[in-house]
N, C-alpha and C positions, 0 to 999 in steps of 0.2 A: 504493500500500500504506500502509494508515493506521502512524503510527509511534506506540506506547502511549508513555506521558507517566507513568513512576512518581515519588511522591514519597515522600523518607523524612523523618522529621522524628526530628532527635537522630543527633548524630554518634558515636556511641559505640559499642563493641566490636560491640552487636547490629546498629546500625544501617547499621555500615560494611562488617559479613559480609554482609549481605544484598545490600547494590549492590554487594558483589564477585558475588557470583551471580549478579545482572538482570544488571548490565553486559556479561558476560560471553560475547561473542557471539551475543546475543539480539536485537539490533536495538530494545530498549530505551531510550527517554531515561531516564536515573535522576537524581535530582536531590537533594540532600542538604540538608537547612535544619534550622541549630543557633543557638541562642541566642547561645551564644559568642562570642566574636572569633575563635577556631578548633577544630577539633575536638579527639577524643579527650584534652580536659582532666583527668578522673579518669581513666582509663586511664593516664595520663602519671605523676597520684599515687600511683596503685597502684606503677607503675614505681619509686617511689623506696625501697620497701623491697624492692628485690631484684627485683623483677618475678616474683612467683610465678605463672608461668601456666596451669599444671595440677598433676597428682599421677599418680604413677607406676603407683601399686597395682593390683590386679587391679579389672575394670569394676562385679563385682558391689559389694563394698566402696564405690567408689567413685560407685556409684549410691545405696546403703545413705546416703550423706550426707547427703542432699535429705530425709530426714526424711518427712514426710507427703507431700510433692510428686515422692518417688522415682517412681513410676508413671510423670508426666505430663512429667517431666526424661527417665526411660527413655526414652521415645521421640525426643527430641531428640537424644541421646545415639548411640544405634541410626542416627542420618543423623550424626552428625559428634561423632565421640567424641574421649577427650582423647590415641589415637595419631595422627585426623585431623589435628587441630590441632597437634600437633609435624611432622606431614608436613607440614602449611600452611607453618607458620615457617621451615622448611626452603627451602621454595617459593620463601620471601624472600630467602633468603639470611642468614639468621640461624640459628648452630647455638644448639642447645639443650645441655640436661645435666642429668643428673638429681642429686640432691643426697641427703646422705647419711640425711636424714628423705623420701625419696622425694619429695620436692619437685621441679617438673617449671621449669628459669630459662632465659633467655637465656644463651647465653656470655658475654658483657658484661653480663649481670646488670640490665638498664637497657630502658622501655620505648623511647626516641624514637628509636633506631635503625629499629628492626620500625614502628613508626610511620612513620616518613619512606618507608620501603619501599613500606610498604602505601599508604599517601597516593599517593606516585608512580606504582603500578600503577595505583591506583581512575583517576587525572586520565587516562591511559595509553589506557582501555575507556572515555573520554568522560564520567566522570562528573561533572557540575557542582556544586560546592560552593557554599552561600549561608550565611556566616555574621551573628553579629548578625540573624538573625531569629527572635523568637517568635512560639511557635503560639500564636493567643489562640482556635480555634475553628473554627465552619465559620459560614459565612454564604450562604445557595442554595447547597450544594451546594459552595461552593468552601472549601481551607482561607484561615484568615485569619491576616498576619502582623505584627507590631509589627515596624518597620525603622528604619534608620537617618534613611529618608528619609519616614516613614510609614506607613502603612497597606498592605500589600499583599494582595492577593486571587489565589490559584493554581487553577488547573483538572488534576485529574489523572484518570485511569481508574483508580489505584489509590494505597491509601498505605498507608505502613506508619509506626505509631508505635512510635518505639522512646526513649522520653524520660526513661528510668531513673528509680528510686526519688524521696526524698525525702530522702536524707543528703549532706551537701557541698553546700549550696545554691550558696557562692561558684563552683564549678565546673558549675554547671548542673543541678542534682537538685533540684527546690527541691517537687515534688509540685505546683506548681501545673496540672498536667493532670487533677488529680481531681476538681473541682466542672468541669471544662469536660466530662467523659465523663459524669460521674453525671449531669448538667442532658440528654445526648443517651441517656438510658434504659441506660446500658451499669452493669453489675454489679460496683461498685469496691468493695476490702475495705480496711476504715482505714489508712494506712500503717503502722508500727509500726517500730522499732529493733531492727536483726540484727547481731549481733558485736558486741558494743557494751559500754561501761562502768556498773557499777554506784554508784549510791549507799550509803554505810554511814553511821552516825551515829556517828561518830567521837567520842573525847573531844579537847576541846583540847589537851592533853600528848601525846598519842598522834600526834594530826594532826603537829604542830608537828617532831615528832621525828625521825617517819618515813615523811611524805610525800614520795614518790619511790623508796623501796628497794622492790626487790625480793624474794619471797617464794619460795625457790627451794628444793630440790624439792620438791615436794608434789604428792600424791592427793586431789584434790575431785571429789564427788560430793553429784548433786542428782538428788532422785528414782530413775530405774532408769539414768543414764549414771555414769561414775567414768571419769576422766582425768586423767594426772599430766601434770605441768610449771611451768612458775613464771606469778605474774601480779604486778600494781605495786601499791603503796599510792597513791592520791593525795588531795591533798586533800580531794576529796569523798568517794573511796570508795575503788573497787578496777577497774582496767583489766589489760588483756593478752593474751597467747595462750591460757593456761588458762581464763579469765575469758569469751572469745570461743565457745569453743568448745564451753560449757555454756550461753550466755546465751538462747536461744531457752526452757529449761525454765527457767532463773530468772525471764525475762518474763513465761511463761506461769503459772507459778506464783503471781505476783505480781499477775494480773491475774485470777484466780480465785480464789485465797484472799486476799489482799490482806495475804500478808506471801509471805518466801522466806527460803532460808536455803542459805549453801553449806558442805556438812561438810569438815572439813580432814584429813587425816593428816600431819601434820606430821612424821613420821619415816617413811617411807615405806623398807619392808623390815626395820623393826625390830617382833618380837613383842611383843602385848600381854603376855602372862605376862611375859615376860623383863622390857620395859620398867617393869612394876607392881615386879615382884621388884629391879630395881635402883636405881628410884625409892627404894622401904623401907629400904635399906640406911642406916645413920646419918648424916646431916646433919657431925655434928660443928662446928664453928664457919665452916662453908662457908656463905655467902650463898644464897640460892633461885636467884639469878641463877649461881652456880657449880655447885650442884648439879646444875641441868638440863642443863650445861655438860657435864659430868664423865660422869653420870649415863646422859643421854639423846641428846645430840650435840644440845641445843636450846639457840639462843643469839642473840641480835642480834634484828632483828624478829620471829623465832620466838618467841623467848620474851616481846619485848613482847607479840606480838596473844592470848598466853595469860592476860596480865595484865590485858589489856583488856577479855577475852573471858569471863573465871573471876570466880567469887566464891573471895571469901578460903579459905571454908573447902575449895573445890578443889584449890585450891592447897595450903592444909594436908594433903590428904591424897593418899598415893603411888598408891592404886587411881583416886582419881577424876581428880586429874592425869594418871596415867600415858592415862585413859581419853580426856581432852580432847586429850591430845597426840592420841592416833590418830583421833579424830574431834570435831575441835572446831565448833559450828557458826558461821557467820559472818554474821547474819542483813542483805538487804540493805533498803533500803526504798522505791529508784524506779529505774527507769532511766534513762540519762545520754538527755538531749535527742535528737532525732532525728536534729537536723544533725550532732553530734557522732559518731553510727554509723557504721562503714564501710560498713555496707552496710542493704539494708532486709528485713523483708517487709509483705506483705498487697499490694493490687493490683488488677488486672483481674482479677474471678475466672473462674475456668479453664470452670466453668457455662458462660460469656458468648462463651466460642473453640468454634471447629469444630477440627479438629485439623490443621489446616493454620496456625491462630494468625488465622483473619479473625474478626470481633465478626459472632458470629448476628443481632444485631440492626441492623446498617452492613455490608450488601456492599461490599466491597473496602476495606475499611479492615482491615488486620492489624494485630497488635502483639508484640510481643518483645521480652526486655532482663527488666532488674530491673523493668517497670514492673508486670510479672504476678503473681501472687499464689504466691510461693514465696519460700524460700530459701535460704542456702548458709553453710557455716561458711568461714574463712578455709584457704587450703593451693590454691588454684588453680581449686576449685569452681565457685566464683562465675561468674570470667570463662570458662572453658570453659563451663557452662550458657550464658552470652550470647551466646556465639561460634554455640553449635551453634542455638539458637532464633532468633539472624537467619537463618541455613541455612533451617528449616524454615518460618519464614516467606513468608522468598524463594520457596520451592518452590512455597508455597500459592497466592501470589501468580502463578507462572506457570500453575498448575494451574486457578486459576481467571478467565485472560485468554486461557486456549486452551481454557476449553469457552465463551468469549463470541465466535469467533470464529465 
């Protein structure tokens, strides 16, 4: 009985759900080769702020997130959703919790627990790990690997790339699998930065003052989205969770009309009438910086980025002040480097997949992970999409080595 030879390439969330699947009483060899020294290196980063590994909400909501790729996410979704994936971890022996912004954590809060688990099951179902090698390609038919020891050359019946984006290059994302796809005919969409920091043009005073505070709470809105919460000043410009979870239409925005702009509320629950009418009320020998104080509840970086952001005579006057408080814009003018991104999009375009995730143009070649052309806001999205698309890879994968049979 011939025994099938799968290779994955990229050891990361997508890559390592998927040879949980093959391994899995299929009589399978799976084999895993990561550039790394070891696997799930950004998976482990993500773990350090908390390990958000999904989101609570209801399915449609939390398919609504995916933005243009909800469709093509739906159906991954539909084989291994984010109550799967809490039953998975469960599996492991790691409880879960949901959190009080419906955030889906670890009890330990921490990925390398659930890591060590899962490592220890995968070696458990045979699967063989080869780290320190990159994919440089295919040569006859075989993949080809840069090693420690050289050059190596793999023969398999199927593979699956799963080689993540283009952010965190130190941990292994670095997009160099995209001129090796595009050169073999495959339909790659430019990388681009998802969740990500913007640039502002800062004054010198302003940088110097109040790079690093935070901007809390606040209503921004860009285009037809509006969501409140806080984001940071930084040197170059402006990061965070607010900041994250708008950045797809500041990108795009930015890369169509070749400016952007994020509107502020900076009193978020306070009426414009009211705010205008108590603005007007007399000054008296109270500084601007008191008045907004007293007046408005605007004070500390609030009221800097109005001084940054207003001409004098806005400032002089209580309708147009009061006006920028509620909607000030923040225009930005690039976005932060690619490596700097949590996360990516553009990709393998979805054109280029059969829906089982194999390249129409390379029988048995699949792919999954961030390396495909979507994206995800931060809150657990992300990694659940990658978890569920190794699933439906894996699937494709046995789908199409049992009609070869």
């Amino acid at each position: 009985m011939t025994t099938w030879r799968i290779a994955i390439v990229g050891g990361g969330p997508a890559g390592l759900m998927a040879a949980e699947v093959l391994s899995a009483g299929s009589g399978l060899r799976v084999d895993i080769y990561d550039a790394m020294p070891s696997v799930g290196r950004k998976f482990l980063m993500a773990g350090k702020g908390g390990m958000n590994i999904t989101h609570s909400e209801p399915l449609a909501d939390f398919v609504g997130r995916y933005g243009a790729r909800a469709g093509q996410v739906a159906s991954w979704l539909d084989t291994f959703g984010p109550q799967a994936l809490r039953d998975w971890i469960h599996g492991l022996g790691i409880a879960t919790f949901v959190g009080t912004s419906g955030r889906v954590f670890p009890t330990e809060m921490k990925a390398a627990p659930l890591l060590r688990a899962w490592l220890h099951r995968l070696r458990g179902q045979g699967v063989q790990f080869h780290v320190r090698h990159r994919w440089l390609g295919w040569h006859d038919g075989q993949l080809r690997f840069d090693t420690p020891t050289g050059e190596l050359a793999v023969a398999a019946d199927a593979v699956l790339l799963a080689v993540g984006g283009g952010s965190w290059a130190k941990l292994g994302s670095d997009g160099a699998w995209v001129p090796v796809l595009r050169e073999a005919g495959v339909a790659v969409e430019a990388l681009k930065p998802a969740n990500c920091g913007f640039d502002v043009d800062w004054s010198p005073y302003f940088r110097e003052r109040h790079a690093g505070q935070a901007v809390k709470p606040v209503v921004a809105t860009v285009g037809k989205h509006t969501r409140q919460g806080e984001f940071n000043i930084t040197d170059s410009g402006i990061e965070g969770g607010l900041i994250y979870a708008l950045a797809a239409d500041l990108r795009d925005a930015l890369a169509r009309d070749g400016r952007a702009a994020l509107h502020l509320d900076l009193a978020p629950g306070r009426d414009l009438e009211r705010l205008t009418a108590d603005l007007a009320r007399p000054r008296g020998r109270d500084s601007l910086a008191n008045h907004l104080r007293r007046r408005a509840g605007i004070e500390g970086v609030k009221a800097a980025l109005l001084r940054e952001l207003c001409a004098p005579e806005a400032l002089a006057s209580p309708s147009a002040l009061a006006a920028a408080i509620k909607g000030l814009p923040l225009p930005v003018t690039a976005t932060r480097p690619l490596d700097e991104a949590i996360s990516t999009a553009g990709g393998v375009s979805f054109d280029a997949l059969d829906p089982g995730l194999m390249l129409r143009g390379i029988p048995g070649v699949f792919c999954a992970g961030e390396m495909l052309d979507w994206e995800a806001p931060t809150g657990g999205y992300l990694l659940t999409a990658c978890f569920a698309s190794g699933q439906v890879a894996a699937r494709g994968i046995l789908a199409w080595l049992q009609d070869r049979i």
